[in-house]
N, C-alpha and C positions, 0 to 999 in steps of 0.2 A: 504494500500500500504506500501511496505516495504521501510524506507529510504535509501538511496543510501549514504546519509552522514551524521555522527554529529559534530554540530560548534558546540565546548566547549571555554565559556567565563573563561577566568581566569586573576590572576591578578598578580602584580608585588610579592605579599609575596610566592609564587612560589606552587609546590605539597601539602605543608600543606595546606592550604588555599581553596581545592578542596571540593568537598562533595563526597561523595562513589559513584555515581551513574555518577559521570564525572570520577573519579581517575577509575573507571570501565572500562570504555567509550575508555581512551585514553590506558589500556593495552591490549585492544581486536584489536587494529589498525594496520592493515597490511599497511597504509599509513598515515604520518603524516604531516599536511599541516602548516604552518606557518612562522611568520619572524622570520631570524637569532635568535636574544635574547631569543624571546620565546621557539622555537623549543630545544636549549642549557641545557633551562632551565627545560622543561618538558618531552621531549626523551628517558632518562632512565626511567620515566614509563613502558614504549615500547621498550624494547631493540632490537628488531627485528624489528620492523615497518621501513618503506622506510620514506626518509625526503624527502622534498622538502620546499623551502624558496620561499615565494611568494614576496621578496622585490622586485620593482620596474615591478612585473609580476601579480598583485592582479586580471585584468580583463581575466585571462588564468585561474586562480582557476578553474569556470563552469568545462572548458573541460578538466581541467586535472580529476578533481573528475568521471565527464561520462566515461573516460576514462579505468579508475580503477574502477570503480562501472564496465560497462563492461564482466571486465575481471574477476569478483567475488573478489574483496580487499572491506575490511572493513577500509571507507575511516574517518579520522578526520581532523577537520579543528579548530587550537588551535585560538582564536581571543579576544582581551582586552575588559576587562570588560562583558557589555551586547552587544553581536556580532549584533544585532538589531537596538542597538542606534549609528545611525552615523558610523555603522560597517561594516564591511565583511557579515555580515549576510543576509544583504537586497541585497547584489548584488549576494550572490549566493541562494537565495530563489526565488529572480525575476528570475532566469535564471534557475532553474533545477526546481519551484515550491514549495512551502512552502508543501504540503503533500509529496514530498522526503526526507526533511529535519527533521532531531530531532536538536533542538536548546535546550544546557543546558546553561542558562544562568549565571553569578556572576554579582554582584549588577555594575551597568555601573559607569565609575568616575567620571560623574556628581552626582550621587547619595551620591559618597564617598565625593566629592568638599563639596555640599551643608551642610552632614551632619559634616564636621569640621569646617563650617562657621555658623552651626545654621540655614542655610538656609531650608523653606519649599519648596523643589523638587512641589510639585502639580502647585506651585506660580510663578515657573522658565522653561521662554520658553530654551530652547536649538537649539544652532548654531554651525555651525564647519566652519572654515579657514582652512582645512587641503586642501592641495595641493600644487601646485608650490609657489615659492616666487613670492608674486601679486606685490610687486613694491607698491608707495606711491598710496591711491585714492584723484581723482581731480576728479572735476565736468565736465572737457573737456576730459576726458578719462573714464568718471565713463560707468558702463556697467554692465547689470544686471546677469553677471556669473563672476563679479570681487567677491574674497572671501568676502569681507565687504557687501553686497550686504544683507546674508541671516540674519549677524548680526543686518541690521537695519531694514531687513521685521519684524522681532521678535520683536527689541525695540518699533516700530511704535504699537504694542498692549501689552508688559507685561513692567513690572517696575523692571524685574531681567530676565537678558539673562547669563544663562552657553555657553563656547562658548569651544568646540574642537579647541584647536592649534599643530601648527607645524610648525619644522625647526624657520625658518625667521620667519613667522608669529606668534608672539608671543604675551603675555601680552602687552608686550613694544609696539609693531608694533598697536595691537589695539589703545592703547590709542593714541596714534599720529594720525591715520586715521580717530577717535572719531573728535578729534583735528578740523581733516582737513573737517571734513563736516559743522564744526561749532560750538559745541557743548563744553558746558565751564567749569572750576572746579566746578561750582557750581551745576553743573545740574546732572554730570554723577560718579560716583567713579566705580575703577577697581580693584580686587582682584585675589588672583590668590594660587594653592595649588597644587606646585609642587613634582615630585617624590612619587605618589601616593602609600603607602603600601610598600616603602624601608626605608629602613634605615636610610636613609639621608632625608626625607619626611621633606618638607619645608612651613609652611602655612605666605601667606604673605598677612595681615588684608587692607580690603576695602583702596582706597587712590586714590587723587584726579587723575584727565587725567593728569596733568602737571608733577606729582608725579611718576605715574605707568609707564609714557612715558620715565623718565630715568632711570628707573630702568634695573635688570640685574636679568632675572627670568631661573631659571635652567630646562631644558629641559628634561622629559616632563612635562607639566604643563597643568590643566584647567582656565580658565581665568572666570572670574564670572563680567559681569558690572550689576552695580546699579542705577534705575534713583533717584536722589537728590529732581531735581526738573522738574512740566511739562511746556513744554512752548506751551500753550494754544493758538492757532489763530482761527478768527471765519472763515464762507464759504461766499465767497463772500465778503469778509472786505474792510472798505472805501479806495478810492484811497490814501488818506494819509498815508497809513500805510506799502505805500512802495515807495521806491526810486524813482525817476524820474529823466529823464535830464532836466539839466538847461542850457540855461533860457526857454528853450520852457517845461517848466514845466507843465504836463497832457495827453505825450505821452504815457499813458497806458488804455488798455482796460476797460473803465469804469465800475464800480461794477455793475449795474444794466443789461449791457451788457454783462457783464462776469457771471451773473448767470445766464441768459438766452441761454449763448453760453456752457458753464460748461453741462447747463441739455440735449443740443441738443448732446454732442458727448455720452450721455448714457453708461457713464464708469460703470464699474465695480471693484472687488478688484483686478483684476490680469491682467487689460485693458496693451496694447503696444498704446503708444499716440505720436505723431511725431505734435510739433506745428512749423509753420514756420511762420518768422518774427514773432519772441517771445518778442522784445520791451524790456521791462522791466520784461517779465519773469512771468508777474502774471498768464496770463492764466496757461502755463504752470506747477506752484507752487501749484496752486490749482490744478489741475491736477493729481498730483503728491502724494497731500494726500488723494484724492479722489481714487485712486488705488494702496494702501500701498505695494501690493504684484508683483504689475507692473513695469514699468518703463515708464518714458518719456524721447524724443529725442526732443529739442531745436534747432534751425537754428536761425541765426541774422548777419546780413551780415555789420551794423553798430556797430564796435569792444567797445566806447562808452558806447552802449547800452547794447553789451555783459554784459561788466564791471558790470554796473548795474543790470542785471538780477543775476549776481555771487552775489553784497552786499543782495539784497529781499533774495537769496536762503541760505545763512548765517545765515538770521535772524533768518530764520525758520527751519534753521538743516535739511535743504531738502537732500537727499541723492539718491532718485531713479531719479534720473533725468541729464541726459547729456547735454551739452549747447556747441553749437558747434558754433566756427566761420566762415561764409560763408555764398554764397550766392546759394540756390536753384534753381534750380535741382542739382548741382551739392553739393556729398557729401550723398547723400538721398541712393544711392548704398549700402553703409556703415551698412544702420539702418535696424532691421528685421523689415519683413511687420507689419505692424500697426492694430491695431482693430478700431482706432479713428484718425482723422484728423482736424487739427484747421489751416487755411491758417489767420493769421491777416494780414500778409503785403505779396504781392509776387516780388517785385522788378522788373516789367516788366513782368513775366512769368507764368501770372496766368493761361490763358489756357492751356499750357503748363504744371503746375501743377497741374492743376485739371484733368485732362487725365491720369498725372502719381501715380497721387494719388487714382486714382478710380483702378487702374491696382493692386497697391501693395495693396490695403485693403485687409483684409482677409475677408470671405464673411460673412455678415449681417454688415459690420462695417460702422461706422458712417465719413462722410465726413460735414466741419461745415467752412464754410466762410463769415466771415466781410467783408462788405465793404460798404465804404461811397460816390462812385464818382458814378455815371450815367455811363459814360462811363465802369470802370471796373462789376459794375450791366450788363449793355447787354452783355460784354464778357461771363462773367460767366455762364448767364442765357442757352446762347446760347449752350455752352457746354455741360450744364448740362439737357436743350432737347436735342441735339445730345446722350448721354448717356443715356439717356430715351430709347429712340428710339429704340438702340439698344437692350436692355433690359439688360443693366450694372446695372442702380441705377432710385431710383424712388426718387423725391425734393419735398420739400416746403419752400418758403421764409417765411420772418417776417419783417417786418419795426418796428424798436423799436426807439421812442423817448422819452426821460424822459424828465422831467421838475423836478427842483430843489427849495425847499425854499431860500428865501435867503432876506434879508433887504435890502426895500428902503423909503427913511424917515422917520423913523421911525416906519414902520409897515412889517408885511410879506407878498410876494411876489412870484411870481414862474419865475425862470430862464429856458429856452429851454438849452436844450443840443444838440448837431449836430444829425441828424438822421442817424441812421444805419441803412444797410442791412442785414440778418442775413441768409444766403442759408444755409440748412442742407439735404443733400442729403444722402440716405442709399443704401449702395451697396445688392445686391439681392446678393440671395442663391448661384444659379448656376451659377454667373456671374465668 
């Protein structure tokens, strides 16, 4: 098949910089596609070629190029660095097909970043912030299409993230949002090698979050983080090892319970998890690193407890995860449908939420509720045959009681812990 376009990656040291077989490319062009700067800069290749500037018009590219393909124009699309990575290339490949396209590639500026930092490109995940100004990230507004979002799926598996910035979103703006999820001089440093291939080209060497966050990096820039160090937490870790309120100190879902509630929601890496009455946040935190590529949505209608679920999510640099104040059902509107559901506390409204929860699952998705009273066990129960029936979700309980070592006169002993109930019901296919 014949292409209908070629993307030519090029870079800031302008025409020289080309190989023959692109400098070819762009004087055969009866259409030349690109931003302002570029099009300025490589045009007179093409003295006759039509311009068009795709600034603030990039998702129109597709139909302008069918357009002009069409009519018989030999279209080019000029696009920075490698048009593939993080580029123009994938949006117009997904859209007209990658067998219409010839893609000439130049080496992408992560590649340029890494190789004036010494860094090994194989070793270095890749992320981009380009888009509108995101504003600061908080945990009560976090949301898994905020630009920081894709910087921390990356960090959660490599120890060096190249990251695409823009505008606002800059080195600076990174390391403050590092900052804000928790994350401390010691653990993370940020680097950054602006004005790639000009003349003015600036390399500004690794330096801590505190550091990179006052800085003043000239635009445009790649931003490079590095992790220092890992902060290692185990699956299922002793309840000590996270906040609690005082004095009723133990309002959290106990570890023994919370692994057996963890393996009932059957996450996976890119799970959507919605836990209501989050307590202290642990289900959720686990949760959280249990589906690095996902996100979790938080409810907790005791502000308190909020609080506390925010210091556990600090400790552990949690970042996919929103914690909302309020109280359920209301606010659940807000959150996309869910793969997994964890009810620990419902505030009165459990059938209620368990009705609306089996509705918004997406189908095969796991619904998982504690509870400790008789009375709210027959509510739920009741429900959850009514939903049977129908042929919504099919259940099974679990009665879990541990029993604990512990010293009395001098010898060891086993303590009861309160019994729970553990309901995990699976929504069916065609439900």
């Amino acid at each position: 098949m014949t292409p209908v376009c070629t993307i030519v990656g090029v870079l800031d040291d302008g025409p020289d910089g080309l190989a023959p077989v692109a400098r070819e490319a762009i004087a055969g062009a009866d259409l030349l596609i690109g931003g302002r700067r570029v099009l300025e800069g490589f045009a007179p290749l093409a003295p006759g070629a039509q311009r068009r500037d795709l600034t603030g018009a990039v998702a129109e590219v597709p139909a302008w190029i069918e357009t002009a393909a069409a009519e018989g124009q030999r279209v080019v699309v000029l696009a920075s660095g490698d048009p593939l990575c993080h580029g123009i290339g994938e949006r117009i490949t997904s859209h007209l097909g990658a067998e219409r396209c010839r893609v000439l590639p130049a080496p992408s500026l992560v590649q340029l970043a890494c190789a004036r930092l010494g860094w090994p490109v194989a070793q270095t995940a890749i992320a981009s912030v380009h888009g509108p100004v995101a504003g600061d990230w908080s945990a009560q507004t976090a949301a898994p299409e905020h630009p920081l979002s894709g910087v921390l799926r990356a960090l959660a598996d490599h120890d060096r993230v190249a990251v695409y910035t823009t505008g606002e979103n800059g080195a600076d703006w990174l390391a403050r949002q590092l900052q804000a999820v928790g994350y401390r001089d010691t653990e993370l440093e940020v680097a950054a090698v602006a004005r790639i291939g000009r003349e003015d080209e600036a390399l500004y060497p690794p330096a801590p979050l505190g550091t990179a966050a006052a800085r003043h990096y000239p635009q445009p820039h790649v931003a490079l983080v590095r992790r220092r160090a890992t902060l290692d937490w185990p699956f299922a870790g002793v309840d000590e090892a996270f906040a609690q309120r005082r004095p009723q100190r133990g309002l959290i879902t106990k570890r023994e319970v919370r692994a057996v509630t963890l393996a009932g929601l059957a996450l996976t890496p890119d799970s959507r998890v919605w836990d209501i009455g989050t307590g202290s946040g642990a289900v959720a935190l686990e949760a959280a690193r249990l589906c690095p590529r996902g996100h979790v949505w938080a409810m907790e209608r005791r502000a308190e407890d909020l609080a506390i679920a925010e210091e556990n999510r600090r400790r552990r640099r949690v970042g996919n995860v929103t914690l909302h104040h309020g109280r359920a059902p209301q606010g659940l509107d807000a959150w996309l449908d869910p793969d997994a559901v964890f009810i620990g506390g419902s505030g009165g409204a459990l059938g209620e939420l368990i009705d609306l929860c089996l509705r918004r699952l997406r189908p095969a998705g796991r619904l998982v509720i504690n509870l400790v009273t008789l009375e709210n066990l027959h509510q739920a129960t009741a429900r959850l045959d009514a939903a049977a029936a129908a042929g919504v979700a099919d259940w099974e309980a679990i009665q879990l009681q541990a029993h604990r070592s512990g010293e009395l006169a001098g010898m060891r002993t086993f303590r009861a812990e309160n019994p729970v109930w553990i309901l995990m019901a699976n929504k069916t296919e065609s439900a």
